[in-house]
Every structure is written in C-alpha cells, then in structure tokens.
C-alpha positions in Angstrom: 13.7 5.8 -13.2 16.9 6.5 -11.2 18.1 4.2 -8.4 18.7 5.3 -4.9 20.4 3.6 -2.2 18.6 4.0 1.2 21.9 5.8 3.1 22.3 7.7 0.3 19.3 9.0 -0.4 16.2 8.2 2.2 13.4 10.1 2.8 13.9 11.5 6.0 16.6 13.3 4.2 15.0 14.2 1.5 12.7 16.1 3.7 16.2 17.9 5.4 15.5 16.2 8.8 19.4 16.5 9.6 19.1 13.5 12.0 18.3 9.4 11.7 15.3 8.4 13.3 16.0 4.9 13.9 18.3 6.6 16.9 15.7 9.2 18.1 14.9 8.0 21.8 11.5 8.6 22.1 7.9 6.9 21.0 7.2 8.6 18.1 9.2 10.8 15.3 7.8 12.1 12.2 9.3 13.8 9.2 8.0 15.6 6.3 8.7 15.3 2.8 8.0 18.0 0.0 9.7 17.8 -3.1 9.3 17.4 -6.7 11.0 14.3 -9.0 10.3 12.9 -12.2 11.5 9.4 -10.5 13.6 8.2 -7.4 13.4 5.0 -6.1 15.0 3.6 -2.3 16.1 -0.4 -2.4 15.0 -2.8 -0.2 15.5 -1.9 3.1 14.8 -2.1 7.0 13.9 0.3 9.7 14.0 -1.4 13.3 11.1 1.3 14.3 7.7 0.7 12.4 6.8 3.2 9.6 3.5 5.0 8.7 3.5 6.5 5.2 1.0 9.0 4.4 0.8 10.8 1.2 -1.1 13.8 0.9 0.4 14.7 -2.7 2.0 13.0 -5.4 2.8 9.8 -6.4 3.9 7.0 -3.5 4.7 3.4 -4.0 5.6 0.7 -1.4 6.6 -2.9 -2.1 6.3 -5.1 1.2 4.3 -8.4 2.1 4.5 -9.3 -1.3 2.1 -6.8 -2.3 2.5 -3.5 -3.7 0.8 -0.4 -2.0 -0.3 2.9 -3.7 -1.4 5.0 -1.1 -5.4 6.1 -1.7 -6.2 9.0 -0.4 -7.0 9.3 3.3 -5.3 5.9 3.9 -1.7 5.4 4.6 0.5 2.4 4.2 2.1 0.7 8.3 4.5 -1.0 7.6 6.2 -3.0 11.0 9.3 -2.8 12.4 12.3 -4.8 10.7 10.4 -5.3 7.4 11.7 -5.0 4.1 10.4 -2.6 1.6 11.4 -0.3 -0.7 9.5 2.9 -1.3 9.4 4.8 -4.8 7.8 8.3 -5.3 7.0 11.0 -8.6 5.9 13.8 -9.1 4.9 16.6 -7.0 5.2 14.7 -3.9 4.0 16.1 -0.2 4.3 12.5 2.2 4.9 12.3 6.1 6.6 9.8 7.8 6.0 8.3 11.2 8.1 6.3 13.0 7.1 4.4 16.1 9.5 2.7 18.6 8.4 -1.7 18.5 6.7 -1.2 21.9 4.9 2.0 22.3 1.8 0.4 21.4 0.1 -3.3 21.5 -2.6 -2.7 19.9 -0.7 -1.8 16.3 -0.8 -3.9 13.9 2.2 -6.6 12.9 2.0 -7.5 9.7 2.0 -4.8 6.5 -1.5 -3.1 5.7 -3.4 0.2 4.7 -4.7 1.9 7.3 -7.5 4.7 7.3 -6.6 8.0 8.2 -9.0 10.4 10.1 -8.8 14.1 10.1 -7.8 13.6 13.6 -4.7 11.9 12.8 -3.9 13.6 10.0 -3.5 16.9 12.4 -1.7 15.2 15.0 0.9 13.3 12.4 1.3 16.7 11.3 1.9 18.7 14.3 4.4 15.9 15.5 6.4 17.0 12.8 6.7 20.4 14.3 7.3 19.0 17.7 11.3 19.3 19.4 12.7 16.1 18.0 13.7 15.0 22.0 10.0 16.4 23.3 9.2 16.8 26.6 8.0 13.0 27.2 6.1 14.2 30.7 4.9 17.8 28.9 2.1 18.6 26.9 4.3 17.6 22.8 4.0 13.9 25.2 0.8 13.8 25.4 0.3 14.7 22.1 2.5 11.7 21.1 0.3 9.4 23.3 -2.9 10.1 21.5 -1.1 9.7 18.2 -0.7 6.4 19.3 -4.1 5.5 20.9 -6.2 7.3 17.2 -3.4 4.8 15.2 -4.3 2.1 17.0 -7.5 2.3 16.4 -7.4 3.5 12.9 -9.4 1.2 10.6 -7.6 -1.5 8.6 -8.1 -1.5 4.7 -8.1 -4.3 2.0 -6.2 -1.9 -0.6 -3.3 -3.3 -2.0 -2.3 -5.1 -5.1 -0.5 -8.5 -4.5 2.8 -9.2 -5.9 3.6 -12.5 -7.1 7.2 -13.8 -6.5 7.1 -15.3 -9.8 9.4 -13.9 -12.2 7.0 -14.0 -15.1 4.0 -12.3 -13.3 6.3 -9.8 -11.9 7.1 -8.5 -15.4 3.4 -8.7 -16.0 2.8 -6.3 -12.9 5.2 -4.2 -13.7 4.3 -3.5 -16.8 0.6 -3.4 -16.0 2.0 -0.9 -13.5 3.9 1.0 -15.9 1.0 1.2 -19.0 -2.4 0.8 -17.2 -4.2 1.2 -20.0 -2.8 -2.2 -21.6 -6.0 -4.4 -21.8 -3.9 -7.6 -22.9 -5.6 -10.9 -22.1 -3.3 -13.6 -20.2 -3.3 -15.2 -23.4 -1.4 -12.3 -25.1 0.6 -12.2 -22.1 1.3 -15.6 -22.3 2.3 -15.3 -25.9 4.1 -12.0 -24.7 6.3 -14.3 -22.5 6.6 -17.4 -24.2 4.4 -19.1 -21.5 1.3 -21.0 -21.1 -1.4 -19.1 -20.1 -2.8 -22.2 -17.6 0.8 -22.1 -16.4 0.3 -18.4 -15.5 -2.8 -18.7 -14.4 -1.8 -21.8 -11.7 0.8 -19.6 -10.1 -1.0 -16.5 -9.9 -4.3 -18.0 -8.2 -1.4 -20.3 -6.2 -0.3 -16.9 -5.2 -2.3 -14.3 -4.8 -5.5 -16.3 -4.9 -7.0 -14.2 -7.5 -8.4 -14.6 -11.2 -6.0 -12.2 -13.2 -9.1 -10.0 -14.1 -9.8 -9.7 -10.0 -5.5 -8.8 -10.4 -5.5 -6.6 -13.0 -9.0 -4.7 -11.8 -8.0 -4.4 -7.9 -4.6 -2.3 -9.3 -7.6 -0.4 -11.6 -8.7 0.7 -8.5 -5.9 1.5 -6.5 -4.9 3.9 -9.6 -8.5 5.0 -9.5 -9.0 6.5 -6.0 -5.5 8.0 -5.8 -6.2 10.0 -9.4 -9.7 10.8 -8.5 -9.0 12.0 -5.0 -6.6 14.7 -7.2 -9.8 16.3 -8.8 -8.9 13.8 -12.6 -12.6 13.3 -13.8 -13.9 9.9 -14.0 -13.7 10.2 -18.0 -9.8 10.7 -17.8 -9.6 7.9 -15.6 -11.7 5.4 -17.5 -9.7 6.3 -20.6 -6.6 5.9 -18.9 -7.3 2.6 -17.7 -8.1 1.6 -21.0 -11.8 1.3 -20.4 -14.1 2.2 -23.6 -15.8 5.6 -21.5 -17.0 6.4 -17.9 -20.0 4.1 -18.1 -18.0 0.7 -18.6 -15.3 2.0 -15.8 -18.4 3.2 -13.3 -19.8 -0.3 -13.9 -17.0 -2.2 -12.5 -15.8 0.1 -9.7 -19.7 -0.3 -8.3 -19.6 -4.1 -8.9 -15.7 -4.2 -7.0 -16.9 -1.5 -4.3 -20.3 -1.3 -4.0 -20.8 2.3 -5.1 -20.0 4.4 -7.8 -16.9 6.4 -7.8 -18.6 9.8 -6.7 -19.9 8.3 -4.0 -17.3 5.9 -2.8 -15.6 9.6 -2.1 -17.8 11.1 -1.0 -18.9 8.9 2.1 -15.1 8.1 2.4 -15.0 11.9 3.5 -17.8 12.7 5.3 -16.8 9.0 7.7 -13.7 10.6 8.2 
C-alpha cells in the first residue's frame, strides 16, 4: 500500500477543498471526498478541530484509541480534537469530513468512538459541504450549522471497533487478520507463527483489550461483515470470505454476537434510522 504524508497528501485535498480547515474560523467545515485508489494511507497525525468521518462508499480505516475503526454503514467514526490517528482508504471511495471547532458543542463526545448516523444528519453533513466556507454565522447556512451540532450531539454512541493491542506481536497478528480475514489460525498456530507462547499471547491480549482472541478475531468478523453487506455482498460471499464453512455457521455467530441475524440486524438498523 503506498505511504502518504498528511501535508502531502490529506483528505481534504484529496477532495480539491483548496483551503485547510484547521484555519477555517467558523463552528463547522465539511469536505467531501470522491475518488478511486487501489491503496493510500495518511501517518499518524493531529487536527486541533475534532473530526467526523463518514463513509458512504468504499473502503475507510482509522487507527486511534488504540483500536482500529472500519466504518459500518450508517455509523461514522468522531474522533476529538488533538488526537492522533491515521486514516487509510481503497477502493471506490465516497467519505465526508466534518470538522468541528473544540467548543462549539458540550455535549460531544471526548474520547474516540462510532457514532450512529441518522438520515437527518446524513443531509445536513452533506449540505454543509455545499455551504460558503465563511457562512453567514447569523443567516440561515448558521443555523443550519447549529442543528448539525445539536443531531451530532445527540447521535447514538456505538460499541463497533476492533481493539489494537500495543504489543508488537499481536499487532502483526491484527494486521494480518486484517489483511487475510479468511485465516482461521488458532493462537496456537499463531504462536508457532511467531515463535511465542500462546499463554504469553493470550496474557497480553486479555491484559489489553480484555478479550478472549476468538471474542478478537470475531468482533473484526463483524466489522468486515456489516460494511460488505451494507454493499449488497450476499451473506454466502461473506461467510466464505471470512473463512467460515457456509452462511449457516457465519449466521450462527453474528446472532449469538448481535442478537439477530444479519438480514435483520440491517434491516431494523434502517428503518431506526
């Protein structure tokens, strides 16, 4: 995957914004982002304005909090003012950007997280794209801005993201879990992958993440899951992908993590929105 550097190649510019939003003097400034990349990836980085990420298309990945974030659909990832991430995309890729001055709003939240988007929101993030970059704060593009802020407020907070260990070892592990989905390798073969012992493995990751590596390995499952679904992939593809033996076994543990089976889980996601 090709490396970017941040002021080289970010993705307000990607999106031909032709200006830095970090300097934009007002509440809220939002960019879109439509382009197609077989791989580009921004370092670690910083805005001093917090950051919503919502990806309507394509393939979005965010590292922050220790935990890596692939944006399901209808959800989008807040990340807080003077937080490092980095942000990598693929594909076919359609993603706004929102960035909100520290203060404009209490009641948002400070630490990294997915948040539920509403059709609501989804319209008004949109049209603030189209808005004068210097609105009218006092005119109706402010008011707009204002309820922006009061619907992401009060947007719902989701448990949706995939922990990332700071040990070296299970980092690998998570990246190539990442990379090959499909690889159903036990933490013993990983442990014999990485010249490590499994319990050793197994200490840190429950020291850090507090999870069993099958609760690991199955909460990325679903965070692949709902983003490929959500494009219209059947639940066959999926479950094959994920290196599950058909739809049956993969339909069993999506409605033993979420409650529901996969139709369904999407279906009420929508019609709540």
């Amino acid at each position: 995957m090709p490396f970017y550097r941040p002021e080289e190649t970010d993705l307000a510019s990607a999106g031909g914004a032709g200006f830095s939003p970090e300097e934009v003097p007002r509440a809220v400034v939002a960019v879109g982002v439509d382009l197609v990349t077989k791989g580009m990836e921004m370092a670690i980085h910083a805005h001093r304005k917090a950051q919503l990420v919502l990806t309507l298309r394509g393939v979005v990945r965010c590292e922050a909090d220790q935990s890596v974030w692939i944006v399901p659909p209808r959800c989008a990832v807040w990340i807080p003012g003077n937080r490092p991430h980095s942000v990598a995309l693929a594909g076919n890729v359609e993603v706004y950007l929102l960035f909100v001055e520290p203060d404009a709003a209490s009641a948002l939240p400070r630490q990294c997280c997915t948040l539920s988007i509403s059709p609501l929101l989804e319209r008004l993030l949109l049209h603030v794209t189209e808005m004068p970059v210097l609105y009218d704060v006092d005119g109706a593009d402010g008011r707009i801005a204002a309820v922006l802020l009061d619907q992401l407020s009060v947007a719902p907070v989701e448990k949706l993201n995939f922990p990332m260990p700071a040990d070296a070892k299970l980092r690998k592990i998570a990246a190539a879990m990442m990379a090959d989905p499909s690889d159903r390798a036990t933490l013993d073969e990983w442990g014999r992958r990485m010249a490590v012992a499994p319990r050793t493995l197994t200490r840190a990751l429950k020291r850090e993440t507090g999870m069993s590596f099958g609760r690991w390995r199955q909460q990325l499952h679903i965070l692949i899951a709902l983003q490929r679904l959500d494009q219209g992939v059947s639940v066959q593809t999926v479950a094959l992908d994920l290196g599950y033996e058909g739809a049956s076994a993969f339909v069993t543990m999506f409605r033993k993590a979420l409650g529901k089976p996969p139709a369904r889980y999407l279906a009420e996601r929508r019609v709540a929105a």
